[in-house]
C-alpha positions in Angstrom: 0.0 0.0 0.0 1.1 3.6 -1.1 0.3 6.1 1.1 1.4 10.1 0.5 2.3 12.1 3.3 1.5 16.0 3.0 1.1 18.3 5.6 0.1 22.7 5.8 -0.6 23.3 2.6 -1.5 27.1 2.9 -4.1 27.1 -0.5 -4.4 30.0 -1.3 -2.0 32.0 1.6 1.2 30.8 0.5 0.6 29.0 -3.0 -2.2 29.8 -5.6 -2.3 25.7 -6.2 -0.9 22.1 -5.2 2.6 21.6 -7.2 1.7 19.2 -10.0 4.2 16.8 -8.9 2.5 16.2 -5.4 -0.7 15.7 -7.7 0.9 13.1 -9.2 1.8 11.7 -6.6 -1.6 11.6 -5.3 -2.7 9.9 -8.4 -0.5 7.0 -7.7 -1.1 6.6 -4.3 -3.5 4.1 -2.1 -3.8 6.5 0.9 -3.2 10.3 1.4 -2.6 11.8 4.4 -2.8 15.4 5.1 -1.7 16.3 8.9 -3.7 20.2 9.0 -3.5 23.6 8.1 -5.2 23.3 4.9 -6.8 27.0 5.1 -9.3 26.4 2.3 -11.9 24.0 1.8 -11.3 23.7 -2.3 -7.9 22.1 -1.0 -9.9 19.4 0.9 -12.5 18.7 -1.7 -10.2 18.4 -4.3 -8.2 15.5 -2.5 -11.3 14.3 -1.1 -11.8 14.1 -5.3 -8.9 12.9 -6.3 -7.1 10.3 -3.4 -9.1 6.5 -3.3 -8.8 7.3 0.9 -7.8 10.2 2.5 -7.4 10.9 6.1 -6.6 14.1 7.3 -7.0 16.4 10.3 -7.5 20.4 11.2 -4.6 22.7 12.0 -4.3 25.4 13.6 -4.7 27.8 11.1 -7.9 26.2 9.6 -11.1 28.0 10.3 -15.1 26.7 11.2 -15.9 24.7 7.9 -12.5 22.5 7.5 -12.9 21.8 11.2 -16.3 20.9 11.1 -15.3 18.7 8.6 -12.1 17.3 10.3 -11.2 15.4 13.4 -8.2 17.1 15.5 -6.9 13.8 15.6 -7.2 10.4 12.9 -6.4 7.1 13.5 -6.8 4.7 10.9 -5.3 0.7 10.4 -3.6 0.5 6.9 -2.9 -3.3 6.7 -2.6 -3.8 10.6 -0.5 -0.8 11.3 -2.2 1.8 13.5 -1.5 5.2 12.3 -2.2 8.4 13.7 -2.5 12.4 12.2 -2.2 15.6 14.3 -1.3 19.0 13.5 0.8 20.1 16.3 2.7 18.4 18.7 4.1 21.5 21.0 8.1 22.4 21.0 10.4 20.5 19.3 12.3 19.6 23.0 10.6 16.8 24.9 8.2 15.9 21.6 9.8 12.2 21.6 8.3 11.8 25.2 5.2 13.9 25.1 4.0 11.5 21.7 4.9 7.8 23.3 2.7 9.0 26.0 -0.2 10.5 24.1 -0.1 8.1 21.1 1.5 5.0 22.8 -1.0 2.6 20.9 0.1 3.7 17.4 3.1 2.6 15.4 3.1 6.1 13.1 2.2 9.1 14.2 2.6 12.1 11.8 2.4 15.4 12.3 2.6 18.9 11.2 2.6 22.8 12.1 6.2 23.0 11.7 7.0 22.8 7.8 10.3 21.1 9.0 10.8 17.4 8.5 11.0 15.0 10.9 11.1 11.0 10.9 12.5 10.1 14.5 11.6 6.9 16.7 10.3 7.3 20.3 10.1 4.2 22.5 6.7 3.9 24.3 5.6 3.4 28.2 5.0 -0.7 26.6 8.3 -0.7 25.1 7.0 -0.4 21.9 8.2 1.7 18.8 6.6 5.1 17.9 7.8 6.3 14.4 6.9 10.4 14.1 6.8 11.7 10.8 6.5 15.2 9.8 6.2 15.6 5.6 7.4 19.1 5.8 5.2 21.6 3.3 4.5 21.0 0.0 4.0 25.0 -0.6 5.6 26.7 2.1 9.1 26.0 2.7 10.1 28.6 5.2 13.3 27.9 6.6 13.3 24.8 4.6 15.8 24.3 1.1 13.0 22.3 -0.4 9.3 22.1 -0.3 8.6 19.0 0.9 6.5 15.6 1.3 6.8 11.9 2.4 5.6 8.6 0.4 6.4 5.4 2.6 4.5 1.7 2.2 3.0 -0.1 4.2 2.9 -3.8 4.3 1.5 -6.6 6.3 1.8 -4.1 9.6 5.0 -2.6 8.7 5.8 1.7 7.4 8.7 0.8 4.6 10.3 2.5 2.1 9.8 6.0 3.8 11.1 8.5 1.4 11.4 12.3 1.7 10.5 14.1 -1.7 12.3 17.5 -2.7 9.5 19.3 -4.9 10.8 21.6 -7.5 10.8 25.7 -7.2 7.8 27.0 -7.8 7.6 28.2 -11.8 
């Protein structure tokens, strides 16, 4: 199973459209994930439109209709592994530890708010392994080189093949 990994895409605030790659990309791909700050609902209705699943949450910049719409938090099973989505996850000190405690029955927890990837391991109260991924932005780069998102695959329980994706300057 491909799933995409996106997160604050900013329509229209900091891009006028998705990059065409990440379209692509969601053409190709079983699942879509989109961890918050959306900021327009034609963004959401368009991947609704165009991903065979999508699960995604609010962010914090995303006003009454996208979070009547959206959870604060998703958890969903892709092939046995339990996968969670939130926006923000509070400063980037102690977030290891503040996730395994919160999230300690997922195996993937991704996240956003930051536009800075992040794929780290935290080890939860059961001894268990909690993998945090943050896609970066596919639009707003910031302090970033790159825009950015994630595809990984999942397989009989397992998050493989979890690749970060440089998108192109914007044209």
């Amino acid at each position: 199973m491909l799933v995409l990994i996106m997160s604050d895409t900013h329509i229209p605030k900091r891009a006028r459209r998705l990059p065409e790659e990440l379209m692509a990309r969601v053409a190709e791909a079983d699942v879509v994930v989109h961890a918050g700050d959306w900021v327009d609902t034609a963004t959401l209705d368009l991947l609704q439109e165009r991903s065979r699943r999508l699960i995604g949450v609010y962010g914090n910049n995303d006003g009454p209709e996208l979070r009547a719409r959206l959870p604060e938090v998703a958890r969903a099973e892709l092939d046995g592994l339990r996968l969670g989505v939130v926006h923000e996850t509070g400063p980037k000190q102690g977030r290891e530890k503040r996730c395994a405690e919160r999230f300690g029955d997922l195996d993937v927890l991704v996240f956003g708010h930051s536009h800075i990837p992040w794929d780290t391991t935290a080890t939860t109260a059961a001894g268990t392994p909690l993998r945090l991924l943050n896609p970066g932005s596919p639009t707003d780069r910031r302090s970033q080189p790159y825009r950015t998102c994630l595809t990984a695959v999942v397989e009989a329980g397992r998050l493989e093949a979890v690749e970060l994706h440089r998108l192109p300057p914007r044209g």
